[in-house]
C-alpha positions as CSV (number, residue, x, y, z in Angstrom):
1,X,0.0,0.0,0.0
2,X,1.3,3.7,-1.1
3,X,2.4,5.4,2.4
4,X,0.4,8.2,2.0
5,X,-2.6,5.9,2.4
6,X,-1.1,4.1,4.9
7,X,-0.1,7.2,7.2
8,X,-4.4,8.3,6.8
9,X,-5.7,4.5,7.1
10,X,-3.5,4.2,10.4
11,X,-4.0,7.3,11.5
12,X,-6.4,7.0,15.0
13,X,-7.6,9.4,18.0
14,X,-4.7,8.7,20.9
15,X,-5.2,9.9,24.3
16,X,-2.4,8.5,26.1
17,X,1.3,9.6,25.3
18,X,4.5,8.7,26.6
19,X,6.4,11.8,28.6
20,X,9.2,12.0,25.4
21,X,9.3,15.4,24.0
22,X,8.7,16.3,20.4
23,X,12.2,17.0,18.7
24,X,11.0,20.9,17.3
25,X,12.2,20.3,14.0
26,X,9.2,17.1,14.0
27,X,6.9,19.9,15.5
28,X,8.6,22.5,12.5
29,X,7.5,19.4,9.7
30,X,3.8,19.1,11.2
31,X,3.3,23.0,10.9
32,X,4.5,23.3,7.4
33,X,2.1,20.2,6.8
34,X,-0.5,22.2,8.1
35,X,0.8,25.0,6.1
36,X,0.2,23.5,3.1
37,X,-3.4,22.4,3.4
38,X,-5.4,23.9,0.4
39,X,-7.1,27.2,1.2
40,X,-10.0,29.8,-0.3
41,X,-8.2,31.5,-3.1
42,X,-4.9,30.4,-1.7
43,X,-5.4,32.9,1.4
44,X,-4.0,30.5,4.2
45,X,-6.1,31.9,6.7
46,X,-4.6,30.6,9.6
47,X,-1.7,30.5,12.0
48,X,-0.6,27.7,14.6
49,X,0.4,28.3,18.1
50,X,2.3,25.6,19.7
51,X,2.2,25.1,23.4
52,X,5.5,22.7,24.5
53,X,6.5,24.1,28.0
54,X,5.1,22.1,30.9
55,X,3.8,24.6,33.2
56,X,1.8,26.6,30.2
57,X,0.6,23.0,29.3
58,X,0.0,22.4,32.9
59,X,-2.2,25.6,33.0
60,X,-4.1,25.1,29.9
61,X,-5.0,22.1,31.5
62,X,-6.0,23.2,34.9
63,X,-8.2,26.2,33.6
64,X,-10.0,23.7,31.1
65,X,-11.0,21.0,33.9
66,X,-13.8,23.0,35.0
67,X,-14.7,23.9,31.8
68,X,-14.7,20.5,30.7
69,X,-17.2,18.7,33.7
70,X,-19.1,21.8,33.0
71,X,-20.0,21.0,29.6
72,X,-20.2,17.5,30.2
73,X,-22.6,17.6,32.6
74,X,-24.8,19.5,30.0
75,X,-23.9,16.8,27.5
76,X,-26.4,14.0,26.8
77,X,-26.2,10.6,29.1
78,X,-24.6,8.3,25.7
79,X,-21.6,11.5,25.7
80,X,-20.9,10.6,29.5
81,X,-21.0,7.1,29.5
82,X,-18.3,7.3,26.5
83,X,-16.2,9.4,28.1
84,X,-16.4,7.4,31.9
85,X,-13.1,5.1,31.1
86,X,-11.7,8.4,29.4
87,X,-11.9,10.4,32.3
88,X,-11.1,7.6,34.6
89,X,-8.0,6.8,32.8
90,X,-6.4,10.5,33.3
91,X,-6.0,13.5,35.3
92,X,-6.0,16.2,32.2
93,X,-9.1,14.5,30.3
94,X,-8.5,17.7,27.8
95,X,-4.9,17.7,27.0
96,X,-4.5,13.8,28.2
97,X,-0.8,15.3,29.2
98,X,0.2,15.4,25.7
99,X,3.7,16.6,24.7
100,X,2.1,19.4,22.5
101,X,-0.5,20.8,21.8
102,X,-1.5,22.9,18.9
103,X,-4.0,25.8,18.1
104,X,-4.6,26.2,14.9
105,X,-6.5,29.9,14.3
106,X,-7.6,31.4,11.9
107,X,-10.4,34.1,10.3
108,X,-12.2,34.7,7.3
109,X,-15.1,33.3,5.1
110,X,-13.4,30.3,4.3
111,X,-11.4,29.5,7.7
112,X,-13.7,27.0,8.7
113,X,-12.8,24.9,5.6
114,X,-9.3,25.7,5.1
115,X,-8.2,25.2,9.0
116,X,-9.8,22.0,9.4
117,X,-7.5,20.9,6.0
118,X,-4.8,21.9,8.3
119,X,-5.7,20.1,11.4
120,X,-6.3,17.0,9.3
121,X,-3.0,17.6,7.2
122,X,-0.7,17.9,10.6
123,X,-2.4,14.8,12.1
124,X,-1.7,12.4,9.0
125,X,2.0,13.6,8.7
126,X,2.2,13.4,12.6
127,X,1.1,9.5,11.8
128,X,4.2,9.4,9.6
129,X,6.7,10.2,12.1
130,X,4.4,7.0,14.2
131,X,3.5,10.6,16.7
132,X,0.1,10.0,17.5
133,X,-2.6,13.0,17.3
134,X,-6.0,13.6,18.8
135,X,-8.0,16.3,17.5
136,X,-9.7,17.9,20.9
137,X,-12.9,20.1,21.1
138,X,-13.0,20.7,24.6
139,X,-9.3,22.6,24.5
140,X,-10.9,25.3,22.9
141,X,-13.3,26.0,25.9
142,X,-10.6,27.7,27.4
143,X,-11.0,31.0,24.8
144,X,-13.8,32.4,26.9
145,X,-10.8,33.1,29.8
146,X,-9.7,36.1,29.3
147,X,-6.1,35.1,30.1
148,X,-5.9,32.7,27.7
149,X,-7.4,35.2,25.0
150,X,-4.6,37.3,25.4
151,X,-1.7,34.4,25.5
152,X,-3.0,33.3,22.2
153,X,-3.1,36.7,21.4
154,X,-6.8,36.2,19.9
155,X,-8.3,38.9,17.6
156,X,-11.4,40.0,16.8
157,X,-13.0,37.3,14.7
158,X,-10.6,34.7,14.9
159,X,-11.4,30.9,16.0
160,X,-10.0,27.8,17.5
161,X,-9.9,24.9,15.2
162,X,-8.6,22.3,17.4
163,X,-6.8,22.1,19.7
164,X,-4.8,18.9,18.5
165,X,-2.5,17.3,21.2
166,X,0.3,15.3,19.7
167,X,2.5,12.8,21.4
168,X,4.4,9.2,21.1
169,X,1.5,7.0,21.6
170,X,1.8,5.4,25.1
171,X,1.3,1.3,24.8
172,X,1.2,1.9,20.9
173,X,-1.3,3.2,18.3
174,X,-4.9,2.1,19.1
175,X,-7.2,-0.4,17.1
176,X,-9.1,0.8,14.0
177,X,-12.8,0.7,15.0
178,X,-14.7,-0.7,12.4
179,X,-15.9,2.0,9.8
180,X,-19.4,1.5,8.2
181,X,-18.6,0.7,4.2
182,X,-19.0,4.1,2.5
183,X,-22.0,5.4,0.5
184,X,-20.9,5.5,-2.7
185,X,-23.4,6.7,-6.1
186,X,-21.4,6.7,-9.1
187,X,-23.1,8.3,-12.5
């Protein structure tokens, strides 16, 4: 099988990483991955912030909790049930104590598109260096502090897209789950 395909058929959600840094110029090869994602009339709406220091990770972290169990206990009963051996399995259920962890952000009309090509783009190549990658909505609760606003030195308009935490998968990549077999028409 071509790599490519490989790296995106193997590619799988990890929450549990080893405590092994990311050598920056792996985190430098993920960005310009990102970087390269196809954008709205080539306008790369976006730019990455990557959080590698241990305390700032350590903060993220601790301001999210809260944030997190408060949106979880609004969530529906089948959302907390998934996420019981989650939570039980970690301390940081945000972050999951990931090496790094990267904000991708961006603004305009087709930032919503275009920054999601370069979340998906980092996480495949991040499965080429066997770094595993977890794409993680509740990181981006943490914009509404104002803190953290101004250490990501948000503007006015701009959005999360991710956070992603990235990491040497801890134990090993995870199982595939099984996918349904795509709906296909062909004319």
């Amino acid at each position: 099988m071509n790599q490519t395909l490989e790296n995106i058929l193997g590619r799988r959600s990890v929450r549990a990483f080893e405590d092994k840094p990311i050598p920056a110029e792996i985190i430098g090869q993920l960005i310009s991955a990102g970087n390269a994602a196809p954008s709205g009339g080539n306008g790369q709406p976006w730019r990455f912030v990557v959080i590698k220091n241990k305390e700032c990770r350590e903060q993220f972290a601790k301001l999210a909790l809260p944030l997190y169990k408060a949106w979880l206990e609004k969530s529906p009963a089948s959302m907390k049930e998934m996420r019981k051996s989650i939570d039980s399995s970690t301390d940081d259920p945000v972050y999951y104590r990931a090496p790094a962890i990267v904000f991708v952000i961006g603004k305009g009309p087709t930032a919503d598109m275009d920054c999601s090509l370069a979340c998906e783009n980092m996480m495949v190549a991040a499965r080429s260096f066997e770094i595993g990658s977890c794409w993680v909505y509740f990181g981006q609760l943490i914009i509404e502090v104002p803190e953290i606003r101004q250490l990501l030195e948000l503007a006015e308009g701009e959005k999360v897209y991710g956070p992603m935490v990235f990491g040497y998968p801890l134990g090993g990549f995870p199982k595939s789950p099984p996918k349904k077999e795509p709906i296909v028409t062909y004319f």
